[in-house]
C-alpha positions as CSV (number, residue, x, y, z in Angstrom):
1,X,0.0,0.0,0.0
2,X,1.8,3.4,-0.9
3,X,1.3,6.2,1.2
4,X,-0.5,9.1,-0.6
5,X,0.7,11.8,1.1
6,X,4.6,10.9,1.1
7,X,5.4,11.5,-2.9
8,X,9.1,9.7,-2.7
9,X,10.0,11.5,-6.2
10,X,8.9,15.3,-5.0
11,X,10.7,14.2,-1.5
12,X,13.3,13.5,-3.2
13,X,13.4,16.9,-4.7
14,X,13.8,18.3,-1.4
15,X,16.8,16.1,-0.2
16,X,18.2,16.9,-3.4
17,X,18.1,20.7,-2.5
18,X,19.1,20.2,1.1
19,X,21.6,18.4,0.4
20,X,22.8,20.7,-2.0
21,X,23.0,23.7,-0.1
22,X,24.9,21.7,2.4
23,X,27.4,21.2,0.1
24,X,27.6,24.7,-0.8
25,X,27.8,25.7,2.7
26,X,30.6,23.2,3.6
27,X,33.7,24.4,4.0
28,X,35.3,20.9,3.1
29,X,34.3,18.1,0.7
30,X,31.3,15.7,1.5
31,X,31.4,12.2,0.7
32,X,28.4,10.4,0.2
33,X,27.5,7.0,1.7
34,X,24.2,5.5,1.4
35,X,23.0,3.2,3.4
36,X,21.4,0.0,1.9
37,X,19.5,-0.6,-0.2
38,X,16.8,3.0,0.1
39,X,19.8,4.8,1.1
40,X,22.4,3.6,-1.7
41,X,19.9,4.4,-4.0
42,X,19.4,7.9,-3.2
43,X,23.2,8.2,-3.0
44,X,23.5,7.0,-6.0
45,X,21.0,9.3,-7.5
46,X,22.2,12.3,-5.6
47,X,26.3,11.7,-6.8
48,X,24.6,11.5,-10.4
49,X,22.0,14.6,-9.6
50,X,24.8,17.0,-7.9
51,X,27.7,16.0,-10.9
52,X,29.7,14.8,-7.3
53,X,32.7,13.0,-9.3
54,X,33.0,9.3,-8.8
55,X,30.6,6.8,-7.4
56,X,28.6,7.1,-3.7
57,X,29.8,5.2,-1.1
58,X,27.3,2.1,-0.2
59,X,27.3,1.0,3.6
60,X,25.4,-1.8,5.5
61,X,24.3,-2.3,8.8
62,X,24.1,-6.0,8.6
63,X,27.9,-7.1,10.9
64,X,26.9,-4.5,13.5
65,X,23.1,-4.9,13.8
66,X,22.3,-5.4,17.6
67,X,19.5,-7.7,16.8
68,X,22.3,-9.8,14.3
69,X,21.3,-13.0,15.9
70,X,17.8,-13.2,15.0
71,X,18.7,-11.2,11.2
72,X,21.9,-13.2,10.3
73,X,23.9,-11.9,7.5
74,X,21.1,-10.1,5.6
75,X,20.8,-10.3,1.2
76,X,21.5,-6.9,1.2
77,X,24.7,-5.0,-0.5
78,X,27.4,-4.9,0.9
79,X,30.1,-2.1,2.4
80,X,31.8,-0.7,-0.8
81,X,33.4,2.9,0.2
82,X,35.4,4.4,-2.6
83,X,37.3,7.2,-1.5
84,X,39.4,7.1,2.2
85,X,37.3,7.2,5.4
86,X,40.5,8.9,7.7
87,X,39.8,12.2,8.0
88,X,36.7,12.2,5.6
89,X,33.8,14.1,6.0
90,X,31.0,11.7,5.2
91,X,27.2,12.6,4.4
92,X,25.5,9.6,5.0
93,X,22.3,9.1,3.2
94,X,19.2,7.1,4.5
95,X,15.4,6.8,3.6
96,X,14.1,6.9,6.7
97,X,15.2,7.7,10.3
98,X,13.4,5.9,13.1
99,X,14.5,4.6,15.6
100,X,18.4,5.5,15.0
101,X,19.6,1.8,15.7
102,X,20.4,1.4,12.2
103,X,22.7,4.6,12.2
104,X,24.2,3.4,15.4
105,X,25.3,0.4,13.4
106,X,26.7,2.3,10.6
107,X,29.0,4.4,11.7
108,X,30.7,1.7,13.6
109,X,31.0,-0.3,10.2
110,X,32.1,3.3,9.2
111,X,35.2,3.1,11.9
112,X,35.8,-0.2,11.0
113,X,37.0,1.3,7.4
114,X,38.6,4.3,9.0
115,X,38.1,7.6,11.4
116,X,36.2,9.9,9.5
117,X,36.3,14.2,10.5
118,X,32.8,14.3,10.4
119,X,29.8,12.4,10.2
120,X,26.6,14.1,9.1
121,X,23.1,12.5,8.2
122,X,20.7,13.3,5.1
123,X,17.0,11.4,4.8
124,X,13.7,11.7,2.8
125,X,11.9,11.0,5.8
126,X,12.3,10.9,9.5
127,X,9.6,9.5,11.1
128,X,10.3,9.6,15.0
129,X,10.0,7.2,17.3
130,X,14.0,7.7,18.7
131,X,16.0,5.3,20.7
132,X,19.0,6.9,20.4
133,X,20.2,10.4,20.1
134,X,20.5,10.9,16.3
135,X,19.2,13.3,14.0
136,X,19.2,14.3,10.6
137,X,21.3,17.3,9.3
138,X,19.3,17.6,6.2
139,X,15.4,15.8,6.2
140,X,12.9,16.3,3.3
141,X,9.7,15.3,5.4
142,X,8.8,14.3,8.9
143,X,6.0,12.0,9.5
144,X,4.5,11.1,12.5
145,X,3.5,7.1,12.1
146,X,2.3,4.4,14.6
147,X,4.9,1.8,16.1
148,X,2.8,-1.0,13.9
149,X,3.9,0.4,10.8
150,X,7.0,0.5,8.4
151,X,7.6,2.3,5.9
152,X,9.7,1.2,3.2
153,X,11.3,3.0,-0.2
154,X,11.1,0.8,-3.3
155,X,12.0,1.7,-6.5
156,X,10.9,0.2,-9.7
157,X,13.0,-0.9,-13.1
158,X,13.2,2.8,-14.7
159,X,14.8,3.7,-11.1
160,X,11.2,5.7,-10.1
161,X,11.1,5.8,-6.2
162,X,7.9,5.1,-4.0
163,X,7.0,4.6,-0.6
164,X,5.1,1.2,0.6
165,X,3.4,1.9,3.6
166,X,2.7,-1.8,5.8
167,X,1.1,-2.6,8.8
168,X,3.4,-4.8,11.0
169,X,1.6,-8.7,12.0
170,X,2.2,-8.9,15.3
């Protein structure tokens, strides 16, 4: 079921923009990490978008996960970082922020490549529900959803972006 208030393409839009005019307003270069797979996608997108040159970073959670016992090794990509973490300034990309564990888990596969300078945090949507104290530098919506819910970002063969909106069978 998509969500017919969250428009992923005109969200993305906005990230695109924020992200932008972080750029701009960065006294250093950003290097830009998506997490998988809705974050390396918008990474990607956004390294094409922005003319950034080389490819996005792609980072997983997966060999950090705190629930790794009952997940395993997940399908998903994994950790490809193309440029050198030390002393990097790294933007990394989600599609949405909730509870922050997944970020936790990230930026310590991100120290297992390397200290980075900096580590800030762009996503289409963040939709609350914190467990940890993470936020978003640059965020292109905030929804307010109930704990029974997640919302997902798929994106179909012509590379079109969409959120699926399910209910959680507990």
């Amino acid at each position: 079921m998509s969500h017919p208030s969250l428009d992923a393409e005109a969200l993305y839009t906005e990230l695109l923009q924020g992200v932008k005019t972080l750029l701009q307003s960065s006294a250093q270069p950003l290097q830009l990490a998506g997490i998988t797979s809705g974050g390396a996608w918008l990474a990607e997108r956004l390294q094409r978008d922005l003319g950034l040159s080389g490819a996005a970073g792609v980072i997983s959670s997966s060999m950090h996960r705190d629930d790794f016992a009952q997940r395993g090794l997940a399908s998903s990509a994994q950790t490809v970082l193309p440029f050198d973490v030390n002393g990097a300034h790294v933007l990394l990309v989600d599609d949405v922020l909730y509870t922050g564990r997944t970020l936790r888990a990230v930026i310590n596969e991100l120290f297992d490549y390397g200290r980075p300078a900096s580590v800030k945090l762009a996503v289409l949507v963040d939709r609350g529900g914190r467990e940890l104290p993470i936020e978003a530098t640059v965020c292109a919506a905030t929804v307010d959803l109930p704990a029974g819910q997640t919302l997902e970002l798929a994106r179909d063969d012509s590379g079109r972006l969409a959120f699926v909106l399910e209910n959680k069978d507990d």
